[in-house]
N, C-alpha and C positions, 0 to 999 in steps of 0.2 A: 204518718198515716200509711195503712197498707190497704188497699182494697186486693182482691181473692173473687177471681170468678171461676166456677168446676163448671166442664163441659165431659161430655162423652158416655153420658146413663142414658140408659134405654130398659128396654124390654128383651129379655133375653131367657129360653130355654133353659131348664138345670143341665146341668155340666158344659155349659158355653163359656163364654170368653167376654168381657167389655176391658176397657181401656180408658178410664178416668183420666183427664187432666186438669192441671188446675195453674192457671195464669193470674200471675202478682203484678202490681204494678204501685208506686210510689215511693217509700222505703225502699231502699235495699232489700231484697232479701235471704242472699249471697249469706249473709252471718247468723242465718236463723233457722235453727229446727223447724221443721214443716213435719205435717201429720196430716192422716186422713181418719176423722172420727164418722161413725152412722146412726143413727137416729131408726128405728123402728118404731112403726104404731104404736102407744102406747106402753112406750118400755124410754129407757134414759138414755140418752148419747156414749155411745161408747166409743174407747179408742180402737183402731184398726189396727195403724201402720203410723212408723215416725219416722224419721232421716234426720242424722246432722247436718250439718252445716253443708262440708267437704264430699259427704255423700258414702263417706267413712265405714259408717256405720249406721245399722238400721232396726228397726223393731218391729215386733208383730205380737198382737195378739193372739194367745195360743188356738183360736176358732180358727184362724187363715192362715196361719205358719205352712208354707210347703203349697199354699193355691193363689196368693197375694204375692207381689212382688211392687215393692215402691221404690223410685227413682226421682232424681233432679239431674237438669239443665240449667246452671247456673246464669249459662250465657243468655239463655232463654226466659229466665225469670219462672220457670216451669217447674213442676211437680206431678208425678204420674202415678198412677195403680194401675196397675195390671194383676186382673182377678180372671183367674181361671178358676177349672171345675166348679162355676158357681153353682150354690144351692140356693133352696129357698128362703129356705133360712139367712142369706145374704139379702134378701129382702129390706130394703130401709133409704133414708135420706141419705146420699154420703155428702158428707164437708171436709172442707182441708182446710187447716188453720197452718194460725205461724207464731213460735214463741221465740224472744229474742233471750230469754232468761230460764229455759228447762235446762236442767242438768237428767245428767240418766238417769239418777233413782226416780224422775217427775216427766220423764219423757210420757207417760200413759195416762198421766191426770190432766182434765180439761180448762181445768182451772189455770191454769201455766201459761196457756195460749191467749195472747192478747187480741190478735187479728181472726176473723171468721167467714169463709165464704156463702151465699146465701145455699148453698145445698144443689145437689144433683140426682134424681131418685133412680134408683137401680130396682129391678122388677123381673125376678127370677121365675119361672111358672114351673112346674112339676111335669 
């Protein structure tokens, strides 16, 4: 078992800054792709941001590519986003999950992730 808790959503101006983290504990999770998916009102979960393992290599949805940056701490059992220039449109629940079995054509589908944090809401105003 892996429990996921995301800390660091707030209420934040368009074009500001927040700083997601998201704390594992149980499992290892040293050997497992992490992501960060968000959830808006009335629309489906989407993927964000992924990270392997080593921290290697990384993924973005093309809506954040070049304003999102995601990181791990392995020592720390940590997983980070870092969203700058947010818009409103960033507007939504974020979660970070953990899959011990994505490869990279699957790194984006939510279905692959077995572990799920309860959510962190981000709240961009215009």
């Amino acid at each position: 078992q892996v429990q996921l808790v995301e800390s660091g959503g707030g209420l934040v101006q368009a074009g500001g800054s927040l700083r997601l983290s998201c704390a594992a504990s149980g499992r290892a999770v040293s050997s497992g792709t992490m992501a960060w998916f968000r959830q808006a009102p009335g629309k489906e979960r989407e993927f964000v941001a992924a990270i392997n393992w080593s921290g290697g290599s990384t993924y973005y949805a093309d809506s954040v590519k070049g304003r999102f940056t995601i990181s791990r701490d392995n020592a720390k059992n940590t997983v980070y986003l870092q969203m700058n220039s947010l818009k409103p449109e960033d507007t939504a629940v974020y979660y970070c999950a953990i899959s011990y079995s994505a490869v990279v054509a699957r790194v984006r589908s939510r279905s692959d992730y077995q572990y799920w944090g309860q959510g962190t809401q981000v709240t961009v105003s215009s």
